[in-house]
N, C-alpha and C positions, 0 to 999 in steps of 0.2 A: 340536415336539420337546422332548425332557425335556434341559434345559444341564445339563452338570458345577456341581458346585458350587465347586471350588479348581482351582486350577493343576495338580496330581500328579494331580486326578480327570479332568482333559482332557486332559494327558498320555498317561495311562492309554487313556483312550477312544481317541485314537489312532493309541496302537502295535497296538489290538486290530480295528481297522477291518477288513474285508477290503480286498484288493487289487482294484482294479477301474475299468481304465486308462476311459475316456470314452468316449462311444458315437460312431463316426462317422458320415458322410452326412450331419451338419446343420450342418453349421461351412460357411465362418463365420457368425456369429450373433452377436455379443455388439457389434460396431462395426460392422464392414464387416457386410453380412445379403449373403444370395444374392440377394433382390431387388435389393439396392442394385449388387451387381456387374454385374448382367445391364443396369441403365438406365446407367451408368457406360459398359460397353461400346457396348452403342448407343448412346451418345450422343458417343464418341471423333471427336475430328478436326472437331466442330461448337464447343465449348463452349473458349474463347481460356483462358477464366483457371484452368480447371481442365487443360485439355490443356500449357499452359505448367509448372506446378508439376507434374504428371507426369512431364515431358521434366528437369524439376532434377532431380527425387529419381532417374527413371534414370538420366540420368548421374553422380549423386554414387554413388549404391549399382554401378554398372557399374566405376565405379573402384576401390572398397573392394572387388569380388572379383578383378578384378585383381590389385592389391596384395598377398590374403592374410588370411588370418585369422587375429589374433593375441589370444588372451587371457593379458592376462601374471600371474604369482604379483602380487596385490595388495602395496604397498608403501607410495602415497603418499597425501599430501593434497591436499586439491582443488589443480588445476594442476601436479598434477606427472602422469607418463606416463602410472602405471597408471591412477590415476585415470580425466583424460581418454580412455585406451583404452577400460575398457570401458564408461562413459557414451557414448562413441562409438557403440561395437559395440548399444547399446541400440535408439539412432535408429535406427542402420542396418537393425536387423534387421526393426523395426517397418515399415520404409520399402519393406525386400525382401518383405515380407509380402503387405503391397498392393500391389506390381507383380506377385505372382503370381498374385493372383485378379484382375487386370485386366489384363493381359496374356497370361493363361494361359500364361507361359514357365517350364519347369521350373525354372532354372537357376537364378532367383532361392528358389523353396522349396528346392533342395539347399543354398544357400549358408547359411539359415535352420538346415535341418537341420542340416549338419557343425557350425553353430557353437552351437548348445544342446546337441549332444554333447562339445564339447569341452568347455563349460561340467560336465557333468553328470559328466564325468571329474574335473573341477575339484574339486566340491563336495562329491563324498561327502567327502574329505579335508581339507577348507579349515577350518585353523582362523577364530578371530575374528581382523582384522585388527590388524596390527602397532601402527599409531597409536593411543594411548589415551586423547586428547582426551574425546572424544566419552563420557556417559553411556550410550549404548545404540550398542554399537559395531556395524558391519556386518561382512561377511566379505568381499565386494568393494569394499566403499569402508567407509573407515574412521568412516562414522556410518549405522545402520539407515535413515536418512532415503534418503540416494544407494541404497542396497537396494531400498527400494521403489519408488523412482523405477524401477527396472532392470525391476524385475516390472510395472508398469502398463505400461510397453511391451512388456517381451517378452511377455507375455500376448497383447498382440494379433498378434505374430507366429507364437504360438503357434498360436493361432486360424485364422489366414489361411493355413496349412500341416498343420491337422490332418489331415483326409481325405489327403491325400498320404503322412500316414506308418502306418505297419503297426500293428497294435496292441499289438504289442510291443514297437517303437521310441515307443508312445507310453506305456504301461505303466512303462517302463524311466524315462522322461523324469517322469514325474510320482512315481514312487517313487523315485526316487535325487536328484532336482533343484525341482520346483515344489513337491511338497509341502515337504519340509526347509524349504525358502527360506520358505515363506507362515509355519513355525511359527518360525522365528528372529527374523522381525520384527515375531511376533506374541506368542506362549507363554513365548518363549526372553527375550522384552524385554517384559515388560507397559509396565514405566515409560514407554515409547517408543509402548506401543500404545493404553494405554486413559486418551486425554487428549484434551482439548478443544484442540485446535493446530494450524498447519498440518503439524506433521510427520503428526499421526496420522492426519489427509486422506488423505496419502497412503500409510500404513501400511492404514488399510482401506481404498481401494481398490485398492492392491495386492493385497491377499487375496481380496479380492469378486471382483476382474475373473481373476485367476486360477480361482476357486473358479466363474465363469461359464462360462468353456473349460470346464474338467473335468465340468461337472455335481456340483459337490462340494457340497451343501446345507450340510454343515458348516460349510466353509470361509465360504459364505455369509454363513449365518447368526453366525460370526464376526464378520465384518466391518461385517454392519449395526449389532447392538447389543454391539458387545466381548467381551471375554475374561471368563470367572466371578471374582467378586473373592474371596471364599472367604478364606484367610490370606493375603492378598495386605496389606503393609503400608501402609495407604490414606493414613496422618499422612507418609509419606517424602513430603522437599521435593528436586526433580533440581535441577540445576545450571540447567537453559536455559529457567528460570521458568512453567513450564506446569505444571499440577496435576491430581491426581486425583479422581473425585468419590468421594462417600462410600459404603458401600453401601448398594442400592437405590436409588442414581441411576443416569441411563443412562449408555453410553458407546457408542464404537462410531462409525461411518457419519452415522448418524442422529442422533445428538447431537451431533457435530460438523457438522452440518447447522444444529441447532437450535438452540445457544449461540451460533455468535460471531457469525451474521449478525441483525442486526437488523431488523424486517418491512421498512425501503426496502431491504434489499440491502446495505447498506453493514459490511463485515468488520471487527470488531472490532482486526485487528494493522494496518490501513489497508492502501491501494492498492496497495502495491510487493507485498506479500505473499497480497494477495486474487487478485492477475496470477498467482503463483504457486500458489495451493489451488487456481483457477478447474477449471486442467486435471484434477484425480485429483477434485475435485468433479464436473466436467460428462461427463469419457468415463466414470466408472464410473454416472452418473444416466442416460447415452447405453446403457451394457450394461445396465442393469438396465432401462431402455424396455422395450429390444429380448429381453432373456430373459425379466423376470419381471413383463412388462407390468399386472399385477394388485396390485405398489406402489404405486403412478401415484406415482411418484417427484418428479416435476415437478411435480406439486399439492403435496409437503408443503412444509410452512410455510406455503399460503398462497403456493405459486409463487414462493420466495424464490430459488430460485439461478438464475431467469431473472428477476428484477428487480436479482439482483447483479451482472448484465453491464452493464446501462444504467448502473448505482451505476458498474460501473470505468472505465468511460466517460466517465463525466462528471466522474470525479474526473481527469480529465486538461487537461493546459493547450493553450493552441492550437495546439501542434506536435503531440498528441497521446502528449506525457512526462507519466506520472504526477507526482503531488503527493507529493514525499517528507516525507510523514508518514512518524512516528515513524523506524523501523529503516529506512528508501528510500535506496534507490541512486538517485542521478539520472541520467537517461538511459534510465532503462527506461519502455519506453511501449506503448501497443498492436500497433506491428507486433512482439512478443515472441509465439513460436510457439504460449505457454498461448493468448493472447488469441483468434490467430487459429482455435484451437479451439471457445474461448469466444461465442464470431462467428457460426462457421456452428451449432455446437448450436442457440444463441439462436434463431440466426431457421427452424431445422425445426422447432424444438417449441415456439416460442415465440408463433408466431402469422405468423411472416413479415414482421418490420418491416423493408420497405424500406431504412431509414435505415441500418441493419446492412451494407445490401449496400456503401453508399459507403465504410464503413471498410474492409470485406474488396475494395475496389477498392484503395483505399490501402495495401493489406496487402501484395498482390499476390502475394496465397498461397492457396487454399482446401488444407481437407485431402482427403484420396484415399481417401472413403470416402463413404455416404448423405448426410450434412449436408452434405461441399463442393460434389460434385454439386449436390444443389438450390441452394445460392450460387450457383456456377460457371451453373444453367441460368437463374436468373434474371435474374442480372447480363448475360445473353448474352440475353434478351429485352427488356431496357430497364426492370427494373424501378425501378432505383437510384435513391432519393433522397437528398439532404444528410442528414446525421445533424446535429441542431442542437442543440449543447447550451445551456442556459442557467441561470441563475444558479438555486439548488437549495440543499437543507438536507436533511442525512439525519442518524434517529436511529442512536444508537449502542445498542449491546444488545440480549438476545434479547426484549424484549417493547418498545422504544423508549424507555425511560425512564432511561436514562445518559447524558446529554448528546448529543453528534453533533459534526457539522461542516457547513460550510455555504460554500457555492461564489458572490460575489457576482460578475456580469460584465453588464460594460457594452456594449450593443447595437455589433457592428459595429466598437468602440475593441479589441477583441482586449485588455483588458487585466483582469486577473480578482483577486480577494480571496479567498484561502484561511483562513475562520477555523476552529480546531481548537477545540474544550470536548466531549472525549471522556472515554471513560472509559478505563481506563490501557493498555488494548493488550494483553495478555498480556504475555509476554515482551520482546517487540521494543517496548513502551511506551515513550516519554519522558517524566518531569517537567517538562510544559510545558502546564499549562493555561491558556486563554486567549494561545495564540500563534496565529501569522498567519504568511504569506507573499502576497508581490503579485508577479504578474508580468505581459509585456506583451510579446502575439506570440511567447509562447514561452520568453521570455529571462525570467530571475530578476531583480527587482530590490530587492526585500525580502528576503534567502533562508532558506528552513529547512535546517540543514545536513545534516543527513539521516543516516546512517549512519557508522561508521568500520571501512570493510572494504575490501578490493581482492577483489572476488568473483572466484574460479578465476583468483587469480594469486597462485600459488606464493613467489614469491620475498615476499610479504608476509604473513609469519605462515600460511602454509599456505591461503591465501584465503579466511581465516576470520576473525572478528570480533579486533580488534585493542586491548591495554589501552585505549585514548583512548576507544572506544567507551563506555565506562562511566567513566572520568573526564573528560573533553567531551560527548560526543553527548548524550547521556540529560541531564544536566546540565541545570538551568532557564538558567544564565546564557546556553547555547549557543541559545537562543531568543528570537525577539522577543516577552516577558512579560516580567513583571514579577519581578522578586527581591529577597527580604527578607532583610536580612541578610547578604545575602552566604552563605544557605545556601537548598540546591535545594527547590522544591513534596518535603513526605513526608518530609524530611529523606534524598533520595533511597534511601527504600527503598520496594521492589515490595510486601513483605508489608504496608504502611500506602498504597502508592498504587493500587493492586489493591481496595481495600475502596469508593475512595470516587470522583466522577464529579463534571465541572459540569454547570452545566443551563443549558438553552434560556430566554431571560428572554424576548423576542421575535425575532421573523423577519419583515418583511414585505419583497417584491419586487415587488406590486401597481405602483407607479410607478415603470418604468425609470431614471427622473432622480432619482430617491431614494429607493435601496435601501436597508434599515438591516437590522443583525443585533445582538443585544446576548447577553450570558450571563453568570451571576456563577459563584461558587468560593469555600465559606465554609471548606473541608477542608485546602485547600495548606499553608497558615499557621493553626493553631487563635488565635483571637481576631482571625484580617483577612477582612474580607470583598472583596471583590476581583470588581466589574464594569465587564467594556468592552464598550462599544458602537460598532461599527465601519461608519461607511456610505460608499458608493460614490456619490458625487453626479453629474454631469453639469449644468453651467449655463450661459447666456452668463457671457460676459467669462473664461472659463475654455479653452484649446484643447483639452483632453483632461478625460475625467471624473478626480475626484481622487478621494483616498481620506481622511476625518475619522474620527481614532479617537479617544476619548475613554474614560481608562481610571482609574476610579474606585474609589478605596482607603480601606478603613472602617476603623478599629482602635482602643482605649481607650488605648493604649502607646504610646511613639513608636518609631520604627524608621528605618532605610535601606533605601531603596528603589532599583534600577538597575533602569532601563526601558531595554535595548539594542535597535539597529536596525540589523542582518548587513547592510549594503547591495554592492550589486557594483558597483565602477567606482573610477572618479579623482576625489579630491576637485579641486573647481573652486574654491569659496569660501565663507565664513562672514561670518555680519554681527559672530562676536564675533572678542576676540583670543586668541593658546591658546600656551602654550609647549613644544615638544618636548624634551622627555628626553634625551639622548645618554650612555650608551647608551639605550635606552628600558627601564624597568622591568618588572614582574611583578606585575599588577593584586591576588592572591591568593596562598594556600599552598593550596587545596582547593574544592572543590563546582564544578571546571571552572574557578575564578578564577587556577589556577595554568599555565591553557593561554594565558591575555590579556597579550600586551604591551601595555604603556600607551604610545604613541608621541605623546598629546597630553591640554592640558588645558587647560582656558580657564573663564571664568563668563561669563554674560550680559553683553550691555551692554546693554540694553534691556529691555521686557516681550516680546520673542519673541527666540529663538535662532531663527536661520535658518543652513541646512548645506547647500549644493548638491553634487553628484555630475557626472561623464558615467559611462554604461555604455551599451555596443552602441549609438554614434552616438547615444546620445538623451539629456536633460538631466532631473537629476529633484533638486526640492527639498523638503526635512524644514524645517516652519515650525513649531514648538514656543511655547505659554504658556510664558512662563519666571518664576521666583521666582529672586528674585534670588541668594539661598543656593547654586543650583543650580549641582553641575558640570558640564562638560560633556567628555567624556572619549573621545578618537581610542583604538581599540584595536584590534589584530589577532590572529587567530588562533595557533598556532605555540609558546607560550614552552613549555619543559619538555617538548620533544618529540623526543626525539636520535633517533631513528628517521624521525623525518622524514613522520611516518602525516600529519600534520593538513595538511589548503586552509590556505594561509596569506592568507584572507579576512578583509577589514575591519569594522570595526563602530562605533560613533556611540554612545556610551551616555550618559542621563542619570541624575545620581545627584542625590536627595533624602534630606536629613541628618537625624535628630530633629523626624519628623512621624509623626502619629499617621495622622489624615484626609487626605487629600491627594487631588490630580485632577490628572492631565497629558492635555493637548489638544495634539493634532499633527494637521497635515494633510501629505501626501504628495501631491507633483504631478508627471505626467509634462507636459514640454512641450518643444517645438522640437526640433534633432536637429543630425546636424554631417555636414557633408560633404565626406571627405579628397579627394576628386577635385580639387573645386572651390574645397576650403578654405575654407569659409562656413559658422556659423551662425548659426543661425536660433531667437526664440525663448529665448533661452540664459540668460533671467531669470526668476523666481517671477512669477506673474499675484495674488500675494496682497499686500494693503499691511498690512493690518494682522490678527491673530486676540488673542482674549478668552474670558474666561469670566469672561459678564456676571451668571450668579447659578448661583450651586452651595447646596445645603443636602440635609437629609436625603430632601427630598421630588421636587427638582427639578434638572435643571443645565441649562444653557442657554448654548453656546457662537457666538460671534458671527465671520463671516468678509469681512473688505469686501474687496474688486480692485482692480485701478489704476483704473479707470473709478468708485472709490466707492460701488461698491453692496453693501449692507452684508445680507447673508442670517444666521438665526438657526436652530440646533437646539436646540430645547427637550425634554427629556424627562424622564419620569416615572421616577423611583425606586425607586418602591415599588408603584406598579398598571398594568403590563403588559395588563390588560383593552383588546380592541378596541372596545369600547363605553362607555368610559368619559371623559366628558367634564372637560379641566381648562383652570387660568387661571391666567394667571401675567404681573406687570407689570414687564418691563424697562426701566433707562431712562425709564421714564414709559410707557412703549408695553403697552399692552394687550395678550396672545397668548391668544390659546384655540384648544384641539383638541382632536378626537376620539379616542383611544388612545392610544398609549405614547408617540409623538413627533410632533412636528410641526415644520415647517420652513418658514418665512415670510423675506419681504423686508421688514428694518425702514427701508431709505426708497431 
């Protein structure tokens, strides 16, 4: 078809369209299909894990008509009434949809009906909403984003009750209510619609999956490649950091498909957020299967949005909570209801992997349409295997050549190495290249602080991002990396940290007892070069696999450098002495140093600082190279916070005074644990006697670790040639080392 060229020319188009409501007899179609009904029925009363999540959603939606059907004048922000009403009323209807093509009970499609009539009484007069927060404002909730949310659900209760309604009640509904809605969040707000982001995910597949019900090829074709850019002003920067492409770039569906996922899957805004696109990515790639089967939707990219459910999979810790990279809430993890969509899509179209079925046991949800079914019938045949995940590196970007991140875990020890060298995230980015988190069994013991928000809770900033968010979170110092200066990676700005990316120096995980990841960063600080090399070891004389990071800084100038570690728990004890502050001070004025109280301060007394912790009954020590220069600095989170947003979590920093080149070696160890029953532990001392670094230069570094038992093991690595076939040598101590590629790790006696 011939697109408009501008915004007034598809305007125009149209107001000039004819009227001409949907054809009925073939609905549903676009999620639920009539096949899928008819095996769903027969198959009722056999299949436990699909007939259980039926019997919730009847009873949750048998109470919601009971009660009434309320759509109130919009008013608030997330967590406040109207809000939560009709994100409510969304579920629900979607929910009463499919109980009535599998039930065949009228009473859930009249409840359907009465309430998109109330709506469509609603809307022809709705202005934009009250709250003017938002860039792209909605009319039922006060950001286009919660809009489209409303529409990729009620679409499909649209769907699951078409044939039931006349075609004048559906006529009416589509001229006074669905169409309006698709061009508000689409014509009415370009800036909101033709972006590479997660909002605009679900800005086109709100329109797609509407435009699927209707038979609206327009609307379709909308959604897959965007709005006409035409005098559209393509140089406007919005407020929530997402941008426009230029013209005769795509936009759309499909380019949002095609920029933030990189070919392993892994979403450019991280985990927390990919949990969140998965859903308006996988049900509108599920309606466009099932309608416009001749996309093969699931082939593009190279089968990228079923290799991004394994990526959010694995980007999860052993409880099954995501890795709050960058903008992450902690706590959200796979049983979140995008996932469990995520889940069964995956394993219909995806090939069927087994290992799927065991999370969606875990989930203890399928959904009530073709893909849960098949879950639901498999998992009731005994197909169910372990989902195993293990230690893994994904690129970042849409062709893999922007850094990544990479998952090290240790066999069976449940305890995992997150290191980040992405590229900047869109929006929801942090200035935090080359940071980490470790955690073990689930529990943080390293932590990334993750976001500064109280999502859909009202009483804090309307459950939306909160100032701390941008003078902590994002901040470099709020990370375990390295900071220059005392001012953040980019000079924390998105227009200079958006341009540039780390990289992958190596990766291997070929030997479980020593995993290594390494990546530098020449762009954070112009004139530092900046590489860490982080491995997960496992050895005797050790009770737990530890973690060796070694984080190595280039520079002609000299500088200060604070290398902080967010740890969780109680301090136990230090081998140095340190004086606290009363009151305690205020580490900074700016770049997140004015969120740190300083509560301690101490220098070396030896060539290692040694800091022990307890968290969650288990004991974990930070064994640091120390120069003697060095401070060593107790801080916490919290100063300059009267609202009270920030964790007031603790932190370990080392500060390095007027050095140019420099190397800091730490090793992290979990061991022994505490038993309040019995009051006993165990274990409750470092397994390290001594660490070194027995030769650093531009070529080589080479850090040494001996145990109580004496035995003195060495990692040696290359600098400068990362080649797996490259053979080097190098004499410690007297001691001879040679190996084949980037590192190598020997027993020196």
């Amino acid at each position: 078809m011939n697109r408009p060229t501008s915004i007034a020319s598809l305007l125009f188009c149209l107001a000039v369209l004819p009227p001409a409501a949907s054809q009925a007899g073939d609905h549903p179609k676009v999620i639920l299909t009539q096949d899928g009904v008819q095996k769903i029925r027969a198959a009722l009363g056999s299949v436990p894990l699909f007939d259980q999540t039926l019997a919730r959603a009847k009873a949750e939606v048998d109470a919601e008509i009971e009660a009434g059907i309320d759509t109130p004048i919009p008013k608030d922000y997330s967590g406040g009434y109207t809000h939560e009403r009709h994100k409510r009323n969304f579920f629900v209807m979607q929910k009463a949809g499919a109980l009535y093509q599998i039930l065949d009970d009228e009473k859930y499609a009249r409840y359907v009906r009465d309430m998109l009539f109330q709506y469509e009484a609603m809307y022809k007069d709705l202005p934009v909403h009250p709250k003017t927060r938002s860039y792209a404002r909605g009319k039922l909730f006060w950001q286009c984003l919660n809009d489209a949310n409303w529409l990729v659900y009620t679409s499909q209760a649209y769907d699951a009750i078409h044939d039931y309604l006349s075609a004048k009640d559906r006529q009416r509904l589509e001229d006074n209510l669905f169409r309006p809605f698709a061009d508000h969040i689409s014509v009415v707000n370009p800036r909101f619609f033709n972006r590479v982001h997660n909002h605009s995910t679900w800005a086109t597949a709100a329109v797609g999956m509407i435009g699927l019900v209707m038979g609206d090829d327009e609307l379709i074709e909308r959604a897959l490649y965007g709005i006409p850019f035409g005098e559209l002003d393509t140089t406007a920067k919005d407020d929530d950091g997402g941008f426009f492409f230029v013209e005769g770039q795509e936009a759309g569906f499909l380019a949002n498909l095609a920029e933030p996922f990189s070919p392993d899957g892994y979403y450019t805004e991280g985990p927390y957020y990919q949990r969140y696109a998965m859903y308006p990515f996988l049900i509108f790639a599920q309606g466009l299967h099932n309608a416009k089967p001749e996309l093969e939707v699931f082939q593009q990219q190279d089968g990228v949005l079923l290799k991004a459910v394994d990526a959010l999979l694995n980007l999860s810790d052993a409880r099954g909570d995501f890795f709050p990279l960058n903008d992450g809430q902690k706590g959200m993890s796979y049983n979140n209801s995008g996932v469990v969509s995520a889940v069964n899509i995956a394993f219909l179209y995806g090939g069927g992997n087994p290992g799927l079925l065991s999370i969606a046991q875990e989930q203890g949800q399928v959904l009530l349409d073709d893909a849960g079914i098949a879950v639901a019938l498999a998992i009731r045949d005994g197909r169910a295997k372990p989902y195993e995940k293990k230690s893994v590196k994904y690129s970042d970007g849409p062709k893999g050549m922007q850094g990544g991140v990479a998952v090290l875990r240790a066999p069976g020890d449940e305890i995992e190495l997150v290191f980040k060298y992405t590229a900047q995230g869109l929006s929801h980015g942090h200035y935090d290249k080359l940071s980490f988190s470790l955690h073990e069994k689930g529990d943080e013991v390293l932590q990334d602080y993750g976001l500064v928000r109280f999502v859909n809770i009202e009483q804090k900033g309307g459950g939306n991002y909160l100032p701390e968010n941008t003078t902590w979170a994002k901040q470099t110092i709020a990370h375990n990396t390295l900071t220059q200066n005392a001012t953040s990676h980019f000079q924390g700005k998105y227009e200079i940290g958006s341009q540039h990316h780390s990289d992958l120096y190596f990766y291997d995980d070929s030997n479980p007892d020593v995993q290594v990841v390494s990546a530098t960063d020449s762009n954070a600080y112009p004139g530092t070069v900046m590489q860490r090399t982080m491995a997960l070891i496992s050895q005797e004389g050790f009770e737990k696999p530890f973690v060796l990071d070694i984080f190595k800084v280039s520079s002609a100038s000299t500088h200060q450098y604070d290398l902080p570690y967010y740890y969780m728990g109680q301090v136990m004890q230090t081998n140095f002495e340190y004086d606290s502050p009363s009151p305690p001070g205020v580490l900074g004025s700016q770049n997140g140093y004015q969120h740190l109280l300083l509560e301690g301060k101490g220098v070396p007394a030896s060539g290692i600082s040694r800091f022990s912790w307890m968290g969650d009954r288990r004991f974990y020590t930070l064994t640091s190279v120390a120069d003697d220069a060095d401070q060593l600095l107790f801080t916490r989170i919290g100063a300059n916070d009267p609202d009270f947003n920030l964790r007031r979590d603790a932190g370990f920093l080392i500060r390095r005074n007027d050095v140019g080149n420099t190397l800091f070696a730490t090793v992290v160890e979990s061991h022994g644990g505490y038993d309040p029953v019995s009051e006993s532990a165990t274990n409750s001392n470092s397994f390290i006697l001594a660490l070194g670094v027995v030769h650093d230069d531009e070529d080589y570094t080479a850090v040494s670790i001996e145990d109580l038992d004496g035995q003195v093991r060495i990692l040696a690595l290359s600098n400068s040639d990362a080649s797996a076939s490259t053979t080097h040598k190098l004499k410690v101590d007297g001691k001879a080392l040679s190996w084949t590629g980037p590192y190598g790790y020997f027993e020196a006696k």
